[in-house]
N, C-alpha and C positions, 0 to 999 in steps of 0.2 A: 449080697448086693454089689460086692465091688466086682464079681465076672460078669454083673450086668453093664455097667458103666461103663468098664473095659472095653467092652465090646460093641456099646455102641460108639465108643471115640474112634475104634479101629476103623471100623467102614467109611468116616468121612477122610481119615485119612489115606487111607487105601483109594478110593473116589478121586480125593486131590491130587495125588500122583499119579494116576490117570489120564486126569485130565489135564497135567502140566506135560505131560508127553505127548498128548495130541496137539497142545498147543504149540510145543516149540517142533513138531513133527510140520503142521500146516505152516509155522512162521516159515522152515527152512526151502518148503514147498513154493512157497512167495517168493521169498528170495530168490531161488533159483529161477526162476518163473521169467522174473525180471530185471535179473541178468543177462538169460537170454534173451530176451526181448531188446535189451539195451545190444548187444551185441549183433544182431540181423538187422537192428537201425544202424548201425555204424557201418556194416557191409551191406547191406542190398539196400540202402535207404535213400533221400530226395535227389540224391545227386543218380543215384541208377537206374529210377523210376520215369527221370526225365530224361531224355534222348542229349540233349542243349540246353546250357543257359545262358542266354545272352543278357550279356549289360550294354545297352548301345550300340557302337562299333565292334566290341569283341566279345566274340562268342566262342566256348569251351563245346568242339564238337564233340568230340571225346573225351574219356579218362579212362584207363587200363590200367589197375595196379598190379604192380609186378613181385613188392613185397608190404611188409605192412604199414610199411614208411616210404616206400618207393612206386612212383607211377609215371605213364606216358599221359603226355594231354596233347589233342591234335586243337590248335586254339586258330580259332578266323577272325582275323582284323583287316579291316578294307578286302583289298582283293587278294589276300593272302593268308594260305595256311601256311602255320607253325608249327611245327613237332617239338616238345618241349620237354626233359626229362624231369621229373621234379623229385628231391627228394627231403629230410627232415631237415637241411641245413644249407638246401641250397638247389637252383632252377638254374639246368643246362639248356643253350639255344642246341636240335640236333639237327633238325633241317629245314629249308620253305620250298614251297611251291605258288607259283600264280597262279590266281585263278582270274579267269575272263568273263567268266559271266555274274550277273548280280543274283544275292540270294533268294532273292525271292522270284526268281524266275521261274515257269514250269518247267518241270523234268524233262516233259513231251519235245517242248520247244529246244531246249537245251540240247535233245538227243538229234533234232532236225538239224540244227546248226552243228556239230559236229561231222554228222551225215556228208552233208553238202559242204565240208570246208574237205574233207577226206578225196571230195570225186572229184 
């Protein structure tokens, strides 16, 4: 009788380590899951999905990162863009430009008036 009992305490335990390796097999499967996940929000996430985000007067037309703490942002306040390097510790001015026309004007009209300031 005792190779009966033996052997059925075997299978459950046999069974249990089993199934503690499927379980920590699917946990590590999560994990990584969403990690990645965290990691494509951080690089292709609200900010690349959007073209602009304007607060009022300033609007962030661009961003370009160049490392993973470094990037350009081309920023429009009133009638002027801003090229602005930014990086973990600290935001260079690099260059501006005026702009003449207002932002919300059509492209069409914008392209007419260049047209006809040219002839």
């Amino acid at each position: 009788m005792m190779t009966m009992s033996n052997a059925t305490f075997a299978s459950p335990q046999v069974s249990l380590g089993v199934a503690s390796l499927k379980m920590a097999g699917a946990l590590f499967f999560l994990l990584a899951f969403i990690l990645l996940l965290y990691y494509l929000l951080r690089r292709f996430g609200p900010k690349s999905i959007f073209k602009s985000q304007s607060h009022g007067e300033l609007e962030v037309i661009c961003s370009i990162p160049i490392n993973p703490k470094k990037s350009l942002l081309m920023v429009r306040f009133l009638n002027k863009k801003v090229l602005i390097g930014v990086s973990e510790n600290s935001m260079t001015f690099l260059s501006e430009v005026e702009v003449d026309h207002d932002k919300d004007e059509d492209f069409g009209k914008v392209l007419e008036q260049e047209k006809n300031s040219c002839s």
